[in-house]
C-alpha positions as CSV (number, residue, x, y, z in Angstrom):
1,X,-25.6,79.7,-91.9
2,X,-29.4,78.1,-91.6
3,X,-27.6,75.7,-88.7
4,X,-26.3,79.2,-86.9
5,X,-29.5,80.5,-87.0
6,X,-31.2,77.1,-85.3
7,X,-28.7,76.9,-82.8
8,X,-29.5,80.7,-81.9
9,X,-33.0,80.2,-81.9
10,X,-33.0,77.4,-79.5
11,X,-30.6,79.2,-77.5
12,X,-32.9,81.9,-77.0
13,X,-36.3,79.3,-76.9
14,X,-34.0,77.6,-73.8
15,X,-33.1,81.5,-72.1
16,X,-36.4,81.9,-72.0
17,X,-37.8,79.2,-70.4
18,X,-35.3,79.0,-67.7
19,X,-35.9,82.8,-67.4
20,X,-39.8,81.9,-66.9
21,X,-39.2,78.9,-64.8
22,X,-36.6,81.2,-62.4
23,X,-39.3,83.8,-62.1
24,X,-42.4,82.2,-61.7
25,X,-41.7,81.1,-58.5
26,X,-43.2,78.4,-59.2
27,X,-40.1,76.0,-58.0
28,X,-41.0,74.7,-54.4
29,X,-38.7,76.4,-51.9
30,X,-39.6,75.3,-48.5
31,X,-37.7,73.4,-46.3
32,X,-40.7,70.9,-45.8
33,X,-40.8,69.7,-49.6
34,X,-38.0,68.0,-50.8
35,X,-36.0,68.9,-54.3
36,X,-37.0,66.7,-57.5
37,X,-34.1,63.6,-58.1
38,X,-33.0,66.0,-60.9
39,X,-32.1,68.8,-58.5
40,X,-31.0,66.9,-55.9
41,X,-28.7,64.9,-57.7
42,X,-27.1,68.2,-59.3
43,X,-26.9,70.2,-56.0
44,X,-25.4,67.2,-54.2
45,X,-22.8,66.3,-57.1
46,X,-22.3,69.6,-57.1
47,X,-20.8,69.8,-53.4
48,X,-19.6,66.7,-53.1
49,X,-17.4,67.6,-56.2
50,X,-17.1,71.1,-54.5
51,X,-15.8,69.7,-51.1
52,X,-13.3,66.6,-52.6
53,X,-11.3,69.5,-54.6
54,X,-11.1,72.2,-52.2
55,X,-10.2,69.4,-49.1
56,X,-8.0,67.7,-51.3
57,X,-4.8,69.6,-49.8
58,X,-5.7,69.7,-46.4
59,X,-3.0,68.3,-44.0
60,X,-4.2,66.5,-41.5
61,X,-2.6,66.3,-38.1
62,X,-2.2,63.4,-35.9
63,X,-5.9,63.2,-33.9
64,X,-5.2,60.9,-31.9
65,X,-4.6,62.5,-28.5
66,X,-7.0,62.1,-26.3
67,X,-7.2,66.0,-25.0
68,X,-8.8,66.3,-28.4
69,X,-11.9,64.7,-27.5
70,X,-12.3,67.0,-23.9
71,X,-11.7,70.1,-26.5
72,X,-13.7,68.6,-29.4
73,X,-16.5,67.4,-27.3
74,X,-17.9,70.7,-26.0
75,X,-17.7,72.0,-28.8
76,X,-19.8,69.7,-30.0
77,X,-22.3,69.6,-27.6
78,X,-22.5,73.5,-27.9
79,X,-22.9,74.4,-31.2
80,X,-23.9,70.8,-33.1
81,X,-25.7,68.6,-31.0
82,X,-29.0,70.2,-32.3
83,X,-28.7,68.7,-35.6
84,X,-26.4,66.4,-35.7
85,X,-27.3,64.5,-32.3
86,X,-25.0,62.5,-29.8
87,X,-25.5,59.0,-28.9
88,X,-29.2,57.6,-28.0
89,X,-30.9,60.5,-30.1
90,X,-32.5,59.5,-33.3
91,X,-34.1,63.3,-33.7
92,X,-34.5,66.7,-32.6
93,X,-36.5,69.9,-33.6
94,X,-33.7,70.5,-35.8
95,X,-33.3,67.9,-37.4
96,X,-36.3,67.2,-38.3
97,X,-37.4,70.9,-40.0
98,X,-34.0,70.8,-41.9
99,X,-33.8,69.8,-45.9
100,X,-32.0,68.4,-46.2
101,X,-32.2,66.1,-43.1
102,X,-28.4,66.8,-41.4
103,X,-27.2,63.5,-41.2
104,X,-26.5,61.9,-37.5
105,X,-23.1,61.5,-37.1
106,X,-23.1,59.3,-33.6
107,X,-23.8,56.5,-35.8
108,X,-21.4,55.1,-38.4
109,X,-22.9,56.9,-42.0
110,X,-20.6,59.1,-43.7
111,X,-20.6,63.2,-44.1
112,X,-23.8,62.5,-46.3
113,X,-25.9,60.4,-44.1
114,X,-25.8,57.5,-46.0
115,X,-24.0,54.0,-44.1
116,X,-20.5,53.7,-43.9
117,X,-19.7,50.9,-45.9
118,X,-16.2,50.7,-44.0
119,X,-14.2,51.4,-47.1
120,X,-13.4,55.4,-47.2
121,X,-10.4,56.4,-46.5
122,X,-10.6,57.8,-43.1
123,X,-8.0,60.6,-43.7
124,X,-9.9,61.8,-46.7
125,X,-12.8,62.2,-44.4
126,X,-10.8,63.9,-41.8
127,X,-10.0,66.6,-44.3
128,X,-14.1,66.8,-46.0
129,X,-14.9,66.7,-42.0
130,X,-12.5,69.8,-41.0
131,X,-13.5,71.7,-44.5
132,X,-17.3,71.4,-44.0
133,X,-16.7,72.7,-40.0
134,X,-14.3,75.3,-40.9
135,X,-16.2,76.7,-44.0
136,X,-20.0,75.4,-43.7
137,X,-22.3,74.5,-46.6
138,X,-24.3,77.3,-48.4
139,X,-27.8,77.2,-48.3
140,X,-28.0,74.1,-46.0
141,X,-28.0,75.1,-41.9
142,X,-24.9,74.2,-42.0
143,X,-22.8,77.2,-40.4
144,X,-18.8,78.3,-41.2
145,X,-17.2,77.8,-37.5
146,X,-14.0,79.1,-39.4
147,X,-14.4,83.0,-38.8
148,X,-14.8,82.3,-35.0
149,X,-12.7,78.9,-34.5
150,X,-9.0,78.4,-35.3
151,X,-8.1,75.7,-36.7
152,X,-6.7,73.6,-34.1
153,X,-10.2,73.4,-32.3
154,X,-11.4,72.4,-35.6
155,X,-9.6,69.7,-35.7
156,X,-10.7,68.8,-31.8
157,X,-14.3,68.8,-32.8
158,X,-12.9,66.4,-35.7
159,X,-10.8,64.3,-33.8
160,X,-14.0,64.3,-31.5
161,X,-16.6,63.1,-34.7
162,X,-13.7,60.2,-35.5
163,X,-14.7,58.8,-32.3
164,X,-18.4,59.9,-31.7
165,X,-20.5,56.4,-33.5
166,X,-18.4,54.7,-30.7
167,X,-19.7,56.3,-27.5
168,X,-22.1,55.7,-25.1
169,X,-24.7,58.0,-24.2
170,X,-22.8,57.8,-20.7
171,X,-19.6,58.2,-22.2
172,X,-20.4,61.2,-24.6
173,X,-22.2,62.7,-21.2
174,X,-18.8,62.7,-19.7
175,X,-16.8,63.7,-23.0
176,X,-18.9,67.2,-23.3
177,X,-19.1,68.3,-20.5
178,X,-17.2,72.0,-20.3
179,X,-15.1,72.0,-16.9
180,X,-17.0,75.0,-15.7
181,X,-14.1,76.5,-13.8
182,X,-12.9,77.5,-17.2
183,X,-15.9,78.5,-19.3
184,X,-14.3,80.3,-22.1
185,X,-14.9,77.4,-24.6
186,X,-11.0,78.4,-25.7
187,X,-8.8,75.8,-24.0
């Protein structure tokens, strides 16, 4: 009974302080201070676990057509260029006042920013790709294209990031731009 009441006690001593800490305001919440290693570790195991499980069933379709990249590419240059860059940018206005930092995905790092090490499996990162474009990333800048893209121009704008870190700021030039005779950006 005495070990019921200790565990109630500290249950309540441990409600209390979180409720204090949560209402304080005394945790930092601008974009221009970064999280604490505790709370960066738990909010990005948190939707790394998040992403693997709910892009674990995705099918992904053959991207290897090349009409992906002329759909993918203006996409891209339209509505992630500003934090994401294309080739021969390191930064932008963007990028710079987001936290955390988007990483740049014309060079070869993986959805986190960190290097690619060469070893993912590049279907696996097809399907985290299409799942972070399609549904975005709370509470990051990252927005859900889903509600206003379908999914096969997702998966252009995927097929487009596979081959991104190897184009030239010439090449992507010609890759994004939006054949202006047509300007719907619905091929």
């Amino acid at each position: 009974m005495k070990t019921l009441k200790y565990l109630m006690l500290i249950a309540t001593g441990v409600f209390v302080v979180v409720g204090f800490f949560i209402y304080s305001g005394i945790y930092p919440m601008g974009a221009d201070v970064p999280h604490n290693k505790l709370t960066y570790w738990l909010l990005e195991t948190v939707r790394e676990q998040s992403i693997g499980s709910a892009s674990r069933g995705i099918a992904v379709p053959p991207l290897d057509d090349p009409e992906l990249l002329l759909v993918g590419g203006p996409d891209y240059n339209d509505m992630c260029v500003a934090c994401h860059l294309k080739p021969g940018k390191t930064q932008s206005d963007m990028s710079i006042g987001l936290y955390p930092i988007p990483p740049n995905l014309s060079k070869r790092e993986d959805e986190h920013g960190h290097a690619d090490d060469g070893h993912s499996d590049p279907e696996e990162s097809s399907r985290r790709q299409f799942w972070m474009i399609k549904h975005g990333i709370k509470a990051s800048g990252m927005p859900a294209w889903g509600p206003t893209h379908d999914d096969q121009r997702i998966w252009a704008m995927v097929a487009f990031l596979q081959k991104l870190p190897e184009l030239t700021p010439d090449q992507y030039q010609i890759l994004t731009a939006r054949d202006e005779s047509n300007a719907s950006p619905h091929h």
